[in-house]
C-alpha positions as CSV (number, residue, x, y, z in Angstrom):
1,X,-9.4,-28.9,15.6
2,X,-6.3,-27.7,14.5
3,X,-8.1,-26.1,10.9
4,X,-10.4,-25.0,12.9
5,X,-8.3,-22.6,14.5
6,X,-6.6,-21.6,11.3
7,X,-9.7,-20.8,9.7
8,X,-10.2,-18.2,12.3
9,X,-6.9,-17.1,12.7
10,X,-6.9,-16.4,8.8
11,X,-10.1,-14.8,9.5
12,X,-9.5,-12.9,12.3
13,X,-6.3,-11.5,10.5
14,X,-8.1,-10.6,7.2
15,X,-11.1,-8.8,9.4
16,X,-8.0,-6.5,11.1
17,X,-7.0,-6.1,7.8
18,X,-10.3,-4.8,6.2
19,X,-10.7,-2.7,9.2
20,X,-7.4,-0.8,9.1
21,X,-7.5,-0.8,5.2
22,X,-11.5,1.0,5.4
23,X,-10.4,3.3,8.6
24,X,-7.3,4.9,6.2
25,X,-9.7,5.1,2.9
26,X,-12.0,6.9,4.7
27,X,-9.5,9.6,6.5
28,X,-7.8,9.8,3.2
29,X,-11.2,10.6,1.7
30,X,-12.2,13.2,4.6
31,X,-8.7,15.0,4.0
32,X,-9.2,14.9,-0.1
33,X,-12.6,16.5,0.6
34,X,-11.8,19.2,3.1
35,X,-9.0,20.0,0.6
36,X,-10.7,20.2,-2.5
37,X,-14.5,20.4,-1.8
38,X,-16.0,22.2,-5.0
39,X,-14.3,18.9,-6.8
40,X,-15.3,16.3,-3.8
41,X,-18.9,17.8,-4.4
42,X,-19.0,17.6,-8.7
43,X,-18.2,14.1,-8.2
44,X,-20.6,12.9,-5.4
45,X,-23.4,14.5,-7.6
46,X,-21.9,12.2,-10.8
47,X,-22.1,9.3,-8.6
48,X,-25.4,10.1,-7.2
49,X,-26.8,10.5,-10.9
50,X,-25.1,6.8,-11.9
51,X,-26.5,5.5,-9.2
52,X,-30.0,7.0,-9.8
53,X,-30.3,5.8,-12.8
54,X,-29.3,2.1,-11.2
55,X,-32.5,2.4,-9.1
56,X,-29.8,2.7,-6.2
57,X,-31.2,5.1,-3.1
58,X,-29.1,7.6,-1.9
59,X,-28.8,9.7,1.0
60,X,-29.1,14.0,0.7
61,X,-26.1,15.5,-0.9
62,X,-26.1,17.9,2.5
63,X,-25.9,14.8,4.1
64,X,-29.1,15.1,5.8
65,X,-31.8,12.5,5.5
66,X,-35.7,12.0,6.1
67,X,-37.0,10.5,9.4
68,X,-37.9,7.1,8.9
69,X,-40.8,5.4,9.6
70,X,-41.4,5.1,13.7
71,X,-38.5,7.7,14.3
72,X,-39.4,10.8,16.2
73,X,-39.6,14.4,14.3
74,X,-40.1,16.9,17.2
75,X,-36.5,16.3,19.3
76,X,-37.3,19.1,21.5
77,X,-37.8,16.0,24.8
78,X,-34.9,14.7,23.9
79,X,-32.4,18.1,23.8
80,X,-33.1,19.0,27.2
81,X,-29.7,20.0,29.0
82,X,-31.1,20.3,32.4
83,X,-29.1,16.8,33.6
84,X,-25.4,17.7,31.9
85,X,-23.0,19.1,34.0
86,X,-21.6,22.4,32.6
87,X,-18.0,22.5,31.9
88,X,-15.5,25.4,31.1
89,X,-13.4,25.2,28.3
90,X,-10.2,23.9,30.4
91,X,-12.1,21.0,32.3
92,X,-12.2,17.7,31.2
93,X,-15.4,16.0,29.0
94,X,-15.0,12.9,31.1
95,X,-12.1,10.9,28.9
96,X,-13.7,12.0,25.6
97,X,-11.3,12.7,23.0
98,X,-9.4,15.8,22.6
């Protein structure tokens, strides 16, 4: 029992680790590309080619991707703001973040 709870300390401990170690890459990579964006976009587009020529799909450049199969198209239903309170700019969102 006793390796049994080692293994998932150990794994537990390397999951935290992953976590923290993915959630800094990608704010370091948000900051890189807000700072430099002509470059950030040169080398998505040298990736994307690599990766294109892999067979490897990738998503729009704009970031913007195709409706799936089964997904909706016309989202007009589902904007309707007739149930959302209105707020002013100095009331709260409900505990969202600032």
């Amino acid at each position: 029992m006793v390796d049994v709870e080692r293994r998932i300390k150990t794994a537990t401990t390397h999951a935290v680790r992953q976590r923290n170690y993915r959630r800094v890459r990608d704010r370091a990579l948000r900051r890189l590309a807000n700072l430099y964006p002509d470059q950030y976009r040169e080398l998505l587009e040298e990736e994307r080619a690599r990766d294109e020529a892999e067979n490897k799909v990738w998503l729009d450049i704009t970031g913007r991707t195709n409706a799936g199969v089964g997904l909706p198209t016309d989202h007009r239903e589902s904007n309707k703001t007739t149930d959302r309170p209105s707020y002013s700019k100095h009331q709260s969102n409900l505990g969202g973040e600032a």
